[in-house]
C-alpha positions in Angstrom: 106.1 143.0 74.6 108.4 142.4 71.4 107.7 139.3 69.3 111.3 138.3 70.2 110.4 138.4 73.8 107.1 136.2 73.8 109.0 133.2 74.9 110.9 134.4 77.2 107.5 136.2 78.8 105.3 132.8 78.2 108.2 131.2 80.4 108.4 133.2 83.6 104.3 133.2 83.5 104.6 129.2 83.6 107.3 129.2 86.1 105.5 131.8 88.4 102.4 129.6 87.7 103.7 126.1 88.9 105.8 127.5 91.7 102.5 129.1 93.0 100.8 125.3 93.0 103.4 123.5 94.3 103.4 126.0 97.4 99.8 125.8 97.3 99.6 122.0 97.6 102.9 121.9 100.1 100.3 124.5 102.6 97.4 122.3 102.3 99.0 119.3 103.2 101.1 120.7 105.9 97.7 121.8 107.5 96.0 118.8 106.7 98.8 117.0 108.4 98.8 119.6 111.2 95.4 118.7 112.4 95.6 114.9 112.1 92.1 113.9 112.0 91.5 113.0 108.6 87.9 114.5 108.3 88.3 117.6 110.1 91.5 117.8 108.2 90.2 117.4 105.0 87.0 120.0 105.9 89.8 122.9 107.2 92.5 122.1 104.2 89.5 122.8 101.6 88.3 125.5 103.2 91.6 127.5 103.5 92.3 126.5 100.2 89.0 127.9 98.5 88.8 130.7 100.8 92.4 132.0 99.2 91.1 131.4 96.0 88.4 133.2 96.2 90.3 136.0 98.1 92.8 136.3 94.9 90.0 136.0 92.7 88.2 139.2 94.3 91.5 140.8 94.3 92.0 140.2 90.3 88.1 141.4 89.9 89.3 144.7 91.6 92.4 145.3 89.9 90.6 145.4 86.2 
């Protein structure tokens, strides 16, 4: 990556970054309000969304 580029780089990582959250946070609450029960909501909403963090987190340890 050129110096002039850094920005431009720096950018699209950010964008990639906040677009990944915001879907992230739009499927947890679409299976939190899926469910309905508010406990057993919550308890499945977590779950999915630390079992897919640690799934991409595995997948990032393999990659190196």
């Amino acid at each position: 990556m050129t110096a002039d580029r850094a920005g431009t780089a720096s950018a699209l990582i950010n964008v990639a970054r906040m677009v990944g959250a915001t879907i992230g946070v739009a499927l947890l609450g679409a299976i939190f309000a899926f469910l309905g029960e508010a406990e057993t909501a919550f308890i499945v909403a977590m779950s999915a969304g630390g079992s897919a963090q640690l799934l991409g987190s595995f997948i990032a340890w393999c990659l190196l």
